[in-house]
C-alpha positions, 0 to 999 in steps of 0.5 A: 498459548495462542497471542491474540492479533492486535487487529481482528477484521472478521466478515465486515461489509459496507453497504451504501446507497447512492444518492436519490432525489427523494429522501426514503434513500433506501427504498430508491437509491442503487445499492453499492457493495463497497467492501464484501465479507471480508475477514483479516488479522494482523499480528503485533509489529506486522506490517500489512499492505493493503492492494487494490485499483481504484474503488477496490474498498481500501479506504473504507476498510481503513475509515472502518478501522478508524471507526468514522464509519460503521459496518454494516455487518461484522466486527472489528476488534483492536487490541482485544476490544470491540471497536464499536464499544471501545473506540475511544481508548482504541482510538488513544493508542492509535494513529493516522495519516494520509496524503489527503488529511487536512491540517488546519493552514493558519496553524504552524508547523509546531502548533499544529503538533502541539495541539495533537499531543495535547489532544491524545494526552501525550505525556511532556507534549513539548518535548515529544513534539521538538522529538518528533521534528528532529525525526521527520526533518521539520525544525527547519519549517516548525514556524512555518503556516502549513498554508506555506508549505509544499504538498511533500512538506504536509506529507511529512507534517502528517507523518510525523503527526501520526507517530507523536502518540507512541502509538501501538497501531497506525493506519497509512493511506498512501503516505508518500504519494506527494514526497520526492523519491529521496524523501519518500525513501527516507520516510520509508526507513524511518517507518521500518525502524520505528516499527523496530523500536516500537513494535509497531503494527501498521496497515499500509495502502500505496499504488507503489508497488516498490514501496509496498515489496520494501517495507510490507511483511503481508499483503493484501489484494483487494478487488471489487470489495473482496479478497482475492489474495494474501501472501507475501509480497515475494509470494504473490510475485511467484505466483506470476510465471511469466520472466521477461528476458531484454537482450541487444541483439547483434545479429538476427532479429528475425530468427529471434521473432521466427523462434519466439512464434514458433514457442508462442512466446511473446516479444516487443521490439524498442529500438536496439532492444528486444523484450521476451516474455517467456515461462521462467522454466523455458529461459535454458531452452530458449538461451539454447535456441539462441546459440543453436539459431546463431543469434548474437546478442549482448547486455542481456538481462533477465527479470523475474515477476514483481509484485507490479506484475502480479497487480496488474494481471490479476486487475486485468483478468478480473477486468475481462471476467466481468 
């Protein structure tokens, strides 16, 4: 027996109309595709990223989810329910969070958290808030106003406040964007093993690609409002033949530059290093041309495509297509 998603996106587009001096908006305004027929399913405890350059359409995607705005065409169904129809129960077993979510400043840490659990019902709000603290390091700050707060300490406050329901499905947009390497490491394992515990399905969007290859289980490449690719993050990464190979060289500079030419290869000088980007298929042939040219090198070290790389060719190729 087939189990059903837990999120089902099925050819949803959004259309907008910019803004016009006059009121009939439609019959003047410029019309804009935001997202365009896009069809996608996440499963129980999946995480999912959602990839894009800017205006790509992950935030209206995710504000469609969230239901705070309408498809213009498609459908949206969670937990086996249409969304348009069941939004508010939808709503009671999810959750959001995002860097640019404002909570009220003149509230404290805890208050704020006590006035969201009682808002989504939660059971023994009290005790639920005091463990959420403890999971996200904020007992130190409960008393604290949110308007006292650095922006990496909202961050934290928003991601905490995003799991106080035990919700089975939870929205992230860039979450530890404003978060220090350290604590945005330790938010990350925090989501990996509460999403264990859980079983919790999450939508993911972030601009770090290292963060994305860490904790997604799929992704999703938006451009221009479409889908232009799905697949693992180490599946969208071999899809990017190309290796860079950096290596000291010793002795033989110009011989190294005169081979790369030769194979049309390409390479960049910085300072003792030099960079080549080469097919991973030719990386023996070209360690045998080094021996074979008696070019000395040292600390060399070979990189295979990530999932950066693939980011930013194919905005760059879909950039020149246009």
């Amino acid at each position: 027996m087939r189990v059903r998603p837990i999120v089902e996106v099925k050819n949803i587009t959004k259309i907008f109309f910019q803004k016009s001096p006059f009121w009939k908006i439609r019959k003047t305004g410029k019309k804009v595709i935001a997202v365009d027929d896009i069809s996608f399913d996440i499963k129980e405890g999946e995480i999912v990223g959602l990839l894009g350059p800017n205006g790509a359409g992950k935030t209206t995607t995710i504000q469609m989810i969230l239901g705070l705005i309408t498809p213009t065409r498609g459908t949206i169904r969670v937990f086996g329910r249409d969304l348009r129809k069941f939004r508010k129960e939808i709503l009671k077993n999810s959750n959001f969070s995002s860097t640019y979510t404002h909570l009220p400043w003149n509230l404290t840490v805890r208050e704020n958290l006590n006035v969201l659990a009682l808002l989504y019902g939660v059971e023994n709000p009290g005790k639920r808030v005091n463990e959420i603290m403890k999971v996200f390091s904020l007992e130190e700050k409960k008393d604290r106003e949110v308007n006292e707060l650095s922006s990496g300490w909202v961050t934290r406050l928003n991601m905490a406040k995003s799991f106080l329901n035990f919700p089975r499905f939870i929205l992230f947009d860039e979450p530890t964007s404003s978060l220090d390497p350290e604590s945005a490491d330790t938010i990350r394992t925090e989501i990996i093993n509460l999403r264990k515990k859980y079983k919790t399905t999450i939508l993911f969007t972030s601009h770090n690609m290292a963060e994305v290859d860490q904790i997604c289980d799929r992704v999703i490449f938006l451009y221009q409002g479409k889908i232009i690719a799905e697949d693992t993050p180490e599946g969208l990464a071999r899809r990017i033949k190309i290796s860079r190979i950096s290596l000291m060289v010793g002795d033989g500079l110009k011989r190294l530059l005169s081979v790369v030419r030769d194979n049309l290869w390409s390479a960049r000088v910085q300072g003792r290093y030099t960079t080549v980007e080469i097919p991973e298929k030719e990386i023996p042939r070209f360690l045998s041309l080094l021996a074979e040219k008696g070019i000395s090198y040292r600390e060399i070290s070979i990189d295979k495509p990530t999932l950066e790389d693939f980011f930013l060719l194919t905005a760059r190729k879909r950039r020149k297509t246009l």
